[in-house]
PyMOL Python script that loads the backbone (N, CA, C, O; Angstrom):
from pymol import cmd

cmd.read_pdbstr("""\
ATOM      1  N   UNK A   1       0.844  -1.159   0.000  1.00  0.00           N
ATOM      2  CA  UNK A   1       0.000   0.000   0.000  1.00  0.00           C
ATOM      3  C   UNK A   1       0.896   1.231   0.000  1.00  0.00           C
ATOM      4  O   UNK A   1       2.016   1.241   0.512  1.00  0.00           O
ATOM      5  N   UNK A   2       0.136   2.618  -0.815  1.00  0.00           N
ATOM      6  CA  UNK A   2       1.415   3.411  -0.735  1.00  0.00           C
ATOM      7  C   UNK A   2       0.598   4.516   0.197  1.00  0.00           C
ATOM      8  O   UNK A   2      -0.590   4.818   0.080  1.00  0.00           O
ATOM      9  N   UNK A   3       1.711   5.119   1.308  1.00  0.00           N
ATOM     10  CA  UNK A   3       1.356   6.270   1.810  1.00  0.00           C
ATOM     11  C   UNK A   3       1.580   7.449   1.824  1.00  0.00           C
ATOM     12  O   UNK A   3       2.802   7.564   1.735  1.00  0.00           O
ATOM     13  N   UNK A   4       1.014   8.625   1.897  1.00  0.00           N
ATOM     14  CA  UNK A   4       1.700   9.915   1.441  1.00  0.00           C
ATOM     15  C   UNK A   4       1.079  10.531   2.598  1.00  0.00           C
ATOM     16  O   UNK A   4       0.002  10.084   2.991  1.00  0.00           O
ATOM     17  N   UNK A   5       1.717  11.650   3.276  1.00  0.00           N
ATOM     18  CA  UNK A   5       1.420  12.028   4.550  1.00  0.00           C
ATOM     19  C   UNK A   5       2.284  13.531   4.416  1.00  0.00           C
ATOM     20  O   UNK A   5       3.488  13.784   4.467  1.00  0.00           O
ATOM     21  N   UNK A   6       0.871  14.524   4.189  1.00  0.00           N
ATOM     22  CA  UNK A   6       1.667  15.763   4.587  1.00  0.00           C
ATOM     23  C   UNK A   6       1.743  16.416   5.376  1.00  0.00           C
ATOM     24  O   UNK A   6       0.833  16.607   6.182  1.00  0.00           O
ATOM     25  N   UNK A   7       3.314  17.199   5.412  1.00  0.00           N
ATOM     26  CA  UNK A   7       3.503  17.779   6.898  1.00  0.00           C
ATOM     27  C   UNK A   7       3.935  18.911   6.874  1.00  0.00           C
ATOM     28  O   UNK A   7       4.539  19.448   5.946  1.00  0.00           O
ATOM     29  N   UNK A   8       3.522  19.557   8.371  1.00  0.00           N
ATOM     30  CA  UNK A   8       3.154  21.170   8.238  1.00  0.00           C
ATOM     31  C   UNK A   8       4.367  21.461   8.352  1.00  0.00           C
ATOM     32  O   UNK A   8       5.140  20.875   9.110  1.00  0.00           O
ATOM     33  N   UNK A   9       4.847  22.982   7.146  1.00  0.00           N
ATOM     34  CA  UNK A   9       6.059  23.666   6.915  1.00  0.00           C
ATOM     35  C   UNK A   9       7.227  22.716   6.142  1.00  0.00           C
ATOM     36  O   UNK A   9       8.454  22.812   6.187  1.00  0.00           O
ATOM     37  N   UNK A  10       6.173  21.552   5.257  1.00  0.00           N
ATOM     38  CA  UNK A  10       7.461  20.292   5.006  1.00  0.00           C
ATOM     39  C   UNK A  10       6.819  21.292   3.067  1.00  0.00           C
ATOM     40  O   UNK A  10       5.695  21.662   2.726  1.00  0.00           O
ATOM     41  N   UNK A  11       8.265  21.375   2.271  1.00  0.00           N
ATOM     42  CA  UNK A  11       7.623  22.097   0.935  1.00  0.00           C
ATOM     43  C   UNK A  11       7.053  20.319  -0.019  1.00  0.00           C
ATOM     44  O   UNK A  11       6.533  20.468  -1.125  1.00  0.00           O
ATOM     45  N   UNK A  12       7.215  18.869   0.515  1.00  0.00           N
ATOM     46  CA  UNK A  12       7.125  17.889   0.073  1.00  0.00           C
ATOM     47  C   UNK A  12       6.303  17.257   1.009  1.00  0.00           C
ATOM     48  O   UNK A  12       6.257  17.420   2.228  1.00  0.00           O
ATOM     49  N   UNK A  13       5.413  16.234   0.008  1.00  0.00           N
ATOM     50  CA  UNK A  13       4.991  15.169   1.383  1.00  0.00           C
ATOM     51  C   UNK A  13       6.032  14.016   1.734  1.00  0.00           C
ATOM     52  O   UNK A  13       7.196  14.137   1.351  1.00  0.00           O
ATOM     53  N   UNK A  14       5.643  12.940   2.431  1.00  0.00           N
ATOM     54  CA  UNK A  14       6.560  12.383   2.674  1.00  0.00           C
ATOM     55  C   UNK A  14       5.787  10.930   2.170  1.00  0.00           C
ATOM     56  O   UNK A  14       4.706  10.502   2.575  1.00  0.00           O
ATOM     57  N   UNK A  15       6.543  10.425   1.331  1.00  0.00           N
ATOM     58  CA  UNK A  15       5.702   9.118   0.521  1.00  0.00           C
ATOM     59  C   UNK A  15       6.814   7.718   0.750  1.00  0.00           C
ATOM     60  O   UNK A  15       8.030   7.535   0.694  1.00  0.00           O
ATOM     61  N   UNK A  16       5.859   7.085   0.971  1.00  0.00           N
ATOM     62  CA  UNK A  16       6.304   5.280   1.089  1.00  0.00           C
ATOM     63  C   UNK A  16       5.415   4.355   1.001  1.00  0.00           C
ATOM     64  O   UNK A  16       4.263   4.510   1.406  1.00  0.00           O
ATOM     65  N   UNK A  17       5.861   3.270   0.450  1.00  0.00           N
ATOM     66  CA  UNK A  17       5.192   1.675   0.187  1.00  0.00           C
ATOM     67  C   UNK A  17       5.242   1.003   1.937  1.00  0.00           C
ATOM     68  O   UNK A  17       6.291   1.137   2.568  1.00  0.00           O
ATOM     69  N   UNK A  18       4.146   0.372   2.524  1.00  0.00           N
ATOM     70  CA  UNK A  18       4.320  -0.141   3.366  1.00  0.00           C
ATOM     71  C   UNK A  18       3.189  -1.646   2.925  1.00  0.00           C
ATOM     72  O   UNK A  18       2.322  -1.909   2.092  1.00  0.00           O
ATOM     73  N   UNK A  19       3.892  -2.326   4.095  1.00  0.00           N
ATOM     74  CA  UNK A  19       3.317  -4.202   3.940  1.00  0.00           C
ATOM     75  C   UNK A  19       2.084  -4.243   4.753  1.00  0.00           C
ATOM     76  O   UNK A  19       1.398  -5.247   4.944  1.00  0.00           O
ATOM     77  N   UNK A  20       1.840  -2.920   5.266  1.00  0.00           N
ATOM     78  CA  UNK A  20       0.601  -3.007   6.548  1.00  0.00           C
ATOM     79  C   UNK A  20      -0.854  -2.671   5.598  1.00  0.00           C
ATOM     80  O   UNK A  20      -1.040  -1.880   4.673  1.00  0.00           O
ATOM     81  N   UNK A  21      -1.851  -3.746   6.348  1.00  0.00           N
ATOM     82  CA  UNK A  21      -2.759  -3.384   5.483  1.00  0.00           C
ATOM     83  C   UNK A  21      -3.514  -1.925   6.151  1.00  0.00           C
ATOM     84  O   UNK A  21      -3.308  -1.471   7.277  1.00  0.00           O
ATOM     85  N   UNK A  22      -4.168  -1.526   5.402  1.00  0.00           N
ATOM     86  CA  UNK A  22      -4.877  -0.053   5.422  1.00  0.00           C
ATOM     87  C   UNK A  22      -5.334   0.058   6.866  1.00  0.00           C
ATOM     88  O   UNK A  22      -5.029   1.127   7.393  1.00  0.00           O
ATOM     89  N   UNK A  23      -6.209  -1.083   7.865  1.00  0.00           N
ATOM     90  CA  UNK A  23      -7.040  -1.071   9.032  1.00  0.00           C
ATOM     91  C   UNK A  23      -5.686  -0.455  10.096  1.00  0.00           C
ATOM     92  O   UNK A  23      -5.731   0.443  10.937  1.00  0.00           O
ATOM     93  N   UNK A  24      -4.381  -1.437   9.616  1.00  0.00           N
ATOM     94  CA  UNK A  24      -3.628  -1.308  11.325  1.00  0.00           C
ATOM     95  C   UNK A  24      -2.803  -0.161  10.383  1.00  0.00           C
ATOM     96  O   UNK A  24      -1.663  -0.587  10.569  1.00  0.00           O
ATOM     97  N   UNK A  25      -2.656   0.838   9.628  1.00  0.00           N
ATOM     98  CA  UNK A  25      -1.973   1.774   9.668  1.00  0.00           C
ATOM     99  C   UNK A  25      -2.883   3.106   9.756  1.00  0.00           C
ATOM    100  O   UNK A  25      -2.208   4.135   9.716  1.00  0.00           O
ATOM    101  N   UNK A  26      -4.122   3.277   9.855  1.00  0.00           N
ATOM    102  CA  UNK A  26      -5.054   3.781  10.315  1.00  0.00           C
ATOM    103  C   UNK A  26      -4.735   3.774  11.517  1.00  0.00           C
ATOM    104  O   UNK A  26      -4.277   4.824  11.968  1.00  0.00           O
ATOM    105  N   UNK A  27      -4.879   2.559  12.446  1.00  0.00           N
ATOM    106  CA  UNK A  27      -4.771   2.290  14.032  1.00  0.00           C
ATOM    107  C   UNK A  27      -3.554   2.985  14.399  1.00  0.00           C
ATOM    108  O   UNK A  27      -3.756   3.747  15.345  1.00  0.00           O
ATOM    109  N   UNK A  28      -2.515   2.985  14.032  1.00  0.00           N
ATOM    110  CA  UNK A  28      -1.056   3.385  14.004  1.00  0.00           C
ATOM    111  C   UNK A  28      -1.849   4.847  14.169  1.00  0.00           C
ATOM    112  O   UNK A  28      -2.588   4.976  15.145  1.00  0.00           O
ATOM    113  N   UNK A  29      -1.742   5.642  13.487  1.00  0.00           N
ATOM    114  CA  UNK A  29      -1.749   7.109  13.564  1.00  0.00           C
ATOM    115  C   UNK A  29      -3.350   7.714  14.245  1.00  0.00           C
ATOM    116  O   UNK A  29      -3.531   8.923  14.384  1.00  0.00           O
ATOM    117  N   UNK A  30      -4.279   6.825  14.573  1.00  0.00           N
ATOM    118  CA  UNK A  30      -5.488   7.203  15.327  1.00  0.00           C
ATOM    119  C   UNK A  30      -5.252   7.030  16.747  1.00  0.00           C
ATOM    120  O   UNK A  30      -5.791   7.665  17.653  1.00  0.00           O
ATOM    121  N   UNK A  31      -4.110   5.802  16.882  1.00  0.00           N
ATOM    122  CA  UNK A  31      -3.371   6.034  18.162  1.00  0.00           C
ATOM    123  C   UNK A  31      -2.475   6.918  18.750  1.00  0.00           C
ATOM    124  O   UNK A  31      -2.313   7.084  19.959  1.00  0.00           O
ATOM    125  N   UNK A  32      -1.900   7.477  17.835  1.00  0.00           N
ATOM    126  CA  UNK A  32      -0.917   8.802  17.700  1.00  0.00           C
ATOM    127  C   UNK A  32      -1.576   9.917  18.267  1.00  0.00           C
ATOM    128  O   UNK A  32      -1.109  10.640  19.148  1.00  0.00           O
ATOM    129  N   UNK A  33      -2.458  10.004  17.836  1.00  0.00           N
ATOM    130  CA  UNK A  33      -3.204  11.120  17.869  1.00  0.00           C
ATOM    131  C   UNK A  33      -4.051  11.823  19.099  1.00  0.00           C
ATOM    132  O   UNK A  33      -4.013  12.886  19.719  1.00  0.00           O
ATOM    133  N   UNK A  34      -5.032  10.314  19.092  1.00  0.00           N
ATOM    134  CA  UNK A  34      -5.491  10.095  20.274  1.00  0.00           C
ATOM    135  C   UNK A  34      -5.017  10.196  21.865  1.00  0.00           C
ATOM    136  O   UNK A  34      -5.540  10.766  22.822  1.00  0.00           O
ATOM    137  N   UNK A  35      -4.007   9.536  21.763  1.00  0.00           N
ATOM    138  CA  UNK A  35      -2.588   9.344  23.086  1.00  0.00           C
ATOM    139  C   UNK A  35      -2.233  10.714  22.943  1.00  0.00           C
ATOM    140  O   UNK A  35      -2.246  11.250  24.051  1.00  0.00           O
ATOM    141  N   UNK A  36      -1.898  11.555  21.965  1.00  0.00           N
ATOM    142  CA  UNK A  36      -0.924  12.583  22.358  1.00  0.00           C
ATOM    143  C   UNK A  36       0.350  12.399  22.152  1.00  0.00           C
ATOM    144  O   UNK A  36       1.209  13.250  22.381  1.00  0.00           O
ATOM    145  N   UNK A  37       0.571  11.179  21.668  1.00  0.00           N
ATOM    146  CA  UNK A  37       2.105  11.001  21.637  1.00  0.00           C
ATOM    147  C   UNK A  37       2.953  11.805  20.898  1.00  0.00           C
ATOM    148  O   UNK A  37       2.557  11.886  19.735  1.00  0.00           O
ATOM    149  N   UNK A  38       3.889  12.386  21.099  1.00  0.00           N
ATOM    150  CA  UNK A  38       4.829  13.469  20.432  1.00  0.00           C
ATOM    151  C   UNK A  38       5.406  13.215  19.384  1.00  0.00           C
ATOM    152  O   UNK A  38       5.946  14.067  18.678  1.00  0.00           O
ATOM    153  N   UNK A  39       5.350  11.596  19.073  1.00  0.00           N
ATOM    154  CA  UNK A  39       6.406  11.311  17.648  1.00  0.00           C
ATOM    155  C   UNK A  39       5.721   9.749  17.771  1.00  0.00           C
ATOM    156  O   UNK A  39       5.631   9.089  18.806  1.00  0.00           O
ATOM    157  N   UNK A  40       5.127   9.241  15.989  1.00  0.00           N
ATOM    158  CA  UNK A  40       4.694   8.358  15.890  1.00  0.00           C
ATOM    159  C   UNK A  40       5.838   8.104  14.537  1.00  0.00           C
ATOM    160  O   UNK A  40       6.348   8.691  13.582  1.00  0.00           O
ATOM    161  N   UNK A  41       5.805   6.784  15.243  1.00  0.00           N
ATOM    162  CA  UNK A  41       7.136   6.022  14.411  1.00  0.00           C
ATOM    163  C   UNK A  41       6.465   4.743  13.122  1.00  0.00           C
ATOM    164  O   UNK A  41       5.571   3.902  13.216  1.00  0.00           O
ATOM    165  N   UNK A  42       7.309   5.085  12.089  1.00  0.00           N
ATOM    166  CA  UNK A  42       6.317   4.688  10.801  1.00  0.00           C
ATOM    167  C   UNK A  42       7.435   3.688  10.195  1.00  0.00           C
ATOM    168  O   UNK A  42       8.559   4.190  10.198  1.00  0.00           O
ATOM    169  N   UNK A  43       7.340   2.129   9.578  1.00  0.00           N
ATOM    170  CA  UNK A  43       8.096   1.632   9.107  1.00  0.00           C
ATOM    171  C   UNK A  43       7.825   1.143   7.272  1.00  0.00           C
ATOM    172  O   UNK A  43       6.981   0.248   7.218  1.00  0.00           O
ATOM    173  N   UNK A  44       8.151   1.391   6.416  1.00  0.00           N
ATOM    174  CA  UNK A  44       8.260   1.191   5.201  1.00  0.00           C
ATOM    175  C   UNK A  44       8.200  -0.494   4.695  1.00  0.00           C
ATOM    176  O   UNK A  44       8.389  -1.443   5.455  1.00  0.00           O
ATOM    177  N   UNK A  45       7.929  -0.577   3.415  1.00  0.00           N
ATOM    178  CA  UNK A  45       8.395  -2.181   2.961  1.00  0.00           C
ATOM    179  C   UNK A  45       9.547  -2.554   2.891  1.00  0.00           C
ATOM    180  O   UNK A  45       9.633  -3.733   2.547  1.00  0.00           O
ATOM    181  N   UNK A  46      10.920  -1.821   3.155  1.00  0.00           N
ATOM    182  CA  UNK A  46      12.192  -1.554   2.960  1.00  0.00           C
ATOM    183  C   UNK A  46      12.654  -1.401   4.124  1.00  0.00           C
ATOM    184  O   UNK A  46      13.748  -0.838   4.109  1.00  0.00           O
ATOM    185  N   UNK A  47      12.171  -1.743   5.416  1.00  0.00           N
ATOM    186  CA  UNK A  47      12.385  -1.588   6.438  1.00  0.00           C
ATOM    187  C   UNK A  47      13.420  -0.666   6.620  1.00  0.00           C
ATOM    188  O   UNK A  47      14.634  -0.829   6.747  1.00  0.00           O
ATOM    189  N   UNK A  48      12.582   0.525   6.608  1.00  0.00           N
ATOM    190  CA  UNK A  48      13.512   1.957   6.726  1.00  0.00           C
ATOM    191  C   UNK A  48      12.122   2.137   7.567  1.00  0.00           C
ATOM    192  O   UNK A  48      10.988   1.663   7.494  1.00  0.00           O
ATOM    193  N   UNK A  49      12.992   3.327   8.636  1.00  0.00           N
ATOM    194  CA  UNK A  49      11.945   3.695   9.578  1.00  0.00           C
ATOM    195  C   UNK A  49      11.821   5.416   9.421  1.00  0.00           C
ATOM    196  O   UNK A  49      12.780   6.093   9.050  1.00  0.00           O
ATOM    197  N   UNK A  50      10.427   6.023   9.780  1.00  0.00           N
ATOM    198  CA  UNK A  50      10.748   7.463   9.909  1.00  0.00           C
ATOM    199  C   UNK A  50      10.125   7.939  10.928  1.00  0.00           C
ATOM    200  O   UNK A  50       9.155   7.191  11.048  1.00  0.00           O
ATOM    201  N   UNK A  51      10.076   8.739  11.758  1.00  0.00           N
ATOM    202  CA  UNK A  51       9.660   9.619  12.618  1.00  0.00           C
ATOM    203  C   UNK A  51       8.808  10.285  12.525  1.00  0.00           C
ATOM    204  O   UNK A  51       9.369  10.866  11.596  1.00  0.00           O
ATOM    205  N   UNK A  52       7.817  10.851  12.619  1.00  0.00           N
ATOM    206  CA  UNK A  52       6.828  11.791  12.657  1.00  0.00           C
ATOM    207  C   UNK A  52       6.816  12.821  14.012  1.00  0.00           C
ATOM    208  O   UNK A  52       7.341  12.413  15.048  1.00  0.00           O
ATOM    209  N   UNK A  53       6.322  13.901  13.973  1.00  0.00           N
ATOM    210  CA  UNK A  53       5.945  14.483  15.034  1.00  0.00           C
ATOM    211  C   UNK A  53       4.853  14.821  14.613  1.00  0.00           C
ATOM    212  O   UNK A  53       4.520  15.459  13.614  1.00  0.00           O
ATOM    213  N   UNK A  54       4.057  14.167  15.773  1.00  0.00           N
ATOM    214  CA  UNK A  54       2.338  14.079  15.536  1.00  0.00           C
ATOM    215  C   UNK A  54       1.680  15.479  15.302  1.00  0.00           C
ATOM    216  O   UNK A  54       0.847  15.451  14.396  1.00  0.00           O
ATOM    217  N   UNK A  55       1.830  16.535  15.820  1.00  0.00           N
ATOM    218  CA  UNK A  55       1.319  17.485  15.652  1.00  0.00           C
ATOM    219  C   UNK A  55       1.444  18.600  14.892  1.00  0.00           C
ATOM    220  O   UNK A  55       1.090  19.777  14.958  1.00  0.00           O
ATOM    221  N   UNK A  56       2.340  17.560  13.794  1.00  0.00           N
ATOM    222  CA  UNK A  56       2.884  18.202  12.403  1.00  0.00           C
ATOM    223  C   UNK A  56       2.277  17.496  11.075  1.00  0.00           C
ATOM    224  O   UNK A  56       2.430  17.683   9.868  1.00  0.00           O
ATOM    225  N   UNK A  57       1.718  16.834  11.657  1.00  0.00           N
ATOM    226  CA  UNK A  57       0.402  16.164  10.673  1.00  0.00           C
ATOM    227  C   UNK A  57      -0.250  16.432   9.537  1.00  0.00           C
ATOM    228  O   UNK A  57      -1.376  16.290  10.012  1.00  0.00           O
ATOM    229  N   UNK A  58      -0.391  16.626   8.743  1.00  0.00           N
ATOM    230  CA  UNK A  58      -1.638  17.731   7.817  1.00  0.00           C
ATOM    231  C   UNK A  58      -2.536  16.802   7.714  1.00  0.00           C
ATOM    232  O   UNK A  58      -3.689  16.976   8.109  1.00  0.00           O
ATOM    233  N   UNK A  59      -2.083  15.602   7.122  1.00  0.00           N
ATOM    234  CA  UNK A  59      -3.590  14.526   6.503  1.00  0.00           C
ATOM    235  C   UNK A  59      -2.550  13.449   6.020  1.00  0.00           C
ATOM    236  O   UNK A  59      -1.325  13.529   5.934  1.00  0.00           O
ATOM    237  N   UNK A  60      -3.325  12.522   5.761  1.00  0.00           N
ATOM    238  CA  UNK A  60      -2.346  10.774   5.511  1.00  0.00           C
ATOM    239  C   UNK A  60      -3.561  10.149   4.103  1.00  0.00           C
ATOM    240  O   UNK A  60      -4.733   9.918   4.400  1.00  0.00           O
ATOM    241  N   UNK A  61      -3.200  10.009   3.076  1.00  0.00           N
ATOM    242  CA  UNK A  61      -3.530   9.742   2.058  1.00  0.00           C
ATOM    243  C   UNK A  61      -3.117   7.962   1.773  1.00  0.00           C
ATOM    244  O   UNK A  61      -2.009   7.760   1.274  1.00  0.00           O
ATOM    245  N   UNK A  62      -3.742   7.092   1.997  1.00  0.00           N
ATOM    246  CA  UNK A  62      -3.634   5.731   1.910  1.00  0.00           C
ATOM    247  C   UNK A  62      -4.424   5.449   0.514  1.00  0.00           C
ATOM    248  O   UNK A  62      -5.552   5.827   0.197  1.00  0.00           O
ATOM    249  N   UNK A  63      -3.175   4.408  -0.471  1.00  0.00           N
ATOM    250  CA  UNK A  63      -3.526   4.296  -1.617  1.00  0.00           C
ATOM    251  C   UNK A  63      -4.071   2.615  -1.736  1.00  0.00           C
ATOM    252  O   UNK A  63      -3.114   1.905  -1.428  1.00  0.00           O
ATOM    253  N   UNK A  64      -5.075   1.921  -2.021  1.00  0.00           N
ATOM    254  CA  UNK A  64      -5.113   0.834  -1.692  1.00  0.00           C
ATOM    255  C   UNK A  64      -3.989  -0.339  -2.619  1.00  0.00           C
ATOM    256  O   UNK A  64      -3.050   0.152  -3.246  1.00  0.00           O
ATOM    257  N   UNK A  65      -4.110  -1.199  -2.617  1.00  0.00           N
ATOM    258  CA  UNK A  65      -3.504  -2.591  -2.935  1.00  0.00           C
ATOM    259  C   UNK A  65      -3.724  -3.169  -4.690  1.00  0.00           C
ATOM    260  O   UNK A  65      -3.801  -4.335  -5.077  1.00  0.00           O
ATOM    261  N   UNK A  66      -3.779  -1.996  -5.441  1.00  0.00           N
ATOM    262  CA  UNK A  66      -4.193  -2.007  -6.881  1.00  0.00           C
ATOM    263  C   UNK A  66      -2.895  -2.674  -7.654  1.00  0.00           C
ATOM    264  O   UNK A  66      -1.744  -2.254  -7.533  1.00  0.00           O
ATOM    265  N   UNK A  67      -3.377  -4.007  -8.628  1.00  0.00           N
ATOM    266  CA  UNK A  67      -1.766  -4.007  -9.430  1.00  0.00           C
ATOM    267  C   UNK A  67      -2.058  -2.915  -9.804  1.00  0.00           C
ATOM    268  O   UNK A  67      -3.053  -2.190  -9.835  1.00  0.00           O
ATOM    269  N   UNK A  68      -0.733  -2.891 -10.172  1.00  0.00           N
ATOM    270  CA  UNK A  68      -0.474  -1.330 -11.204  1.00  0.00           C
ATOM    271  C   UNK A  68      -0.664  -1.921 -12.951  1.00  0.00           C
ATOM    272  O   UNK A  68      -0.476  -3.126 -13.119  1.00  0.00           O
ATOM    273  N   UNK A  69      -0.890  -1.386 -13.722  1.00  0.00           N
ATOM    274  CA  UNK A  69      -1.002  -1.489 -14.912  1.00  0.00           C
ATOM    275  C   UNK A  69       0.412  -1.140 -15.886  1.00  0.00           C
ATOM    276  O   UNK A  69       1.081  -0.121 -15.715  1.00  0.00           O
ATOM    277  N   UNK A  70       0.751  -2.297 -17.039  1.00  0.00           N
ATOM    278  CA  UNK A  70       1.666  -1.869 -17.635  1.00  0.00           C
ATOM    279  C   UNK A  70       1.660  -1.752 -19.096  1.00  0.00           C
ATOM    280  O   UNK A  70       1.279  -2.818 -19.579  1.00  0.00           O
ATOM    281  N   UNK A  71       1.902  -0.972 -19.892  1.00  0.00           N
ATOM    282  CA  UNK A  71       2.014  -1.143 -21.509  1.00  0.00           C
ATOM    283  C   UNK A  71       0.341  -0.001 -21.649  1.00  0.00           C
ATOM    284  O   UNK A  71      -0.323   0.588 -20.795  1.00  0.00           O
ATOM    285  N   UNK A  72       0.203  -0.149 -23.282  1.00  0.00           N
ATOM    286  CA  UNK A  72      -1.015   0.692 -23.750  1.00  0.00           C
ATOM    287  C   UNK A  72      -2.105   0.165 -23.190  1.00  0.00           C
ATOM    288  O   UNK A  72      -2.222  -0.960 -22.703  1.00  0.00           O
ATOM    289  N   UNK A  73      -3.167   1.300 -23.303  1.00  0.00           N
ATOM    290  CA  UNK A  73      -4.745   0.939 -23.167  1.00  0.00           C
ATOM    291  C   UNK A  73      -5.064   1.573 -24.944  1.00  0.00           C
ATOM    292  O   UNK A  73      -4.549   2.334 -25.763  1.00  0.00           O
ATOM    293  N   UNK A  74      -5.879   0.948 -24.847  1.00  0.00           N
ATOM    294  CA  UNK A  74      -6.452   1.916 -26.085  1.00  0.00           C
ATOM    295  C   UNK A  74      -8.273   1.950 -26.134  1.00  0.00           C
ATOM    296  O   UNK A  74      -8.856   2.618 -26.988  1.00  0.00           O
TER     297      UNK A  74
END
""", "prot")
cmd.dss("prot")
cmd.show_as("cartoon", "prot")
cmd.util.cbc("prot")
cmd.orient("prot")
């Protein structure tokens, strides 16, 4: 699934492929939020990790689980 998550005073969003399905990366950042926690920690399909600071948030754009398409349509 791909995520894009923009953040306040960032001139880019911040985009990655993750292995989590859509429900528990929802849960991930509704827990963030909820708690108050100061920095919600996000891991990629590439097991690269990034940081967030929750209250730098703008909005989280979850792309679902589509193959992608290759070659012409006509």
């Amino acid at each position: 699934m791909e995520v894009r998550i923009g953040i306040k005073h960032a001139p880019r969003e911040l985009s990655f492929e993750t292995d989590l399905t859509k429900d528990d990366f929802e849960r991930i950042i509704e827990d963030a939020v909820t708690k108050e926690a100061a920095i919600v920690k996000l891991h990629d399909s590439k097991s690269r990790s990034y940081l967030v600071a929750t209250e730098n948030i703008l909005y989280v754009e979850l792309s679902g689980d589509q193959a992608r398409r290759v070659g012409f349509i006509a």
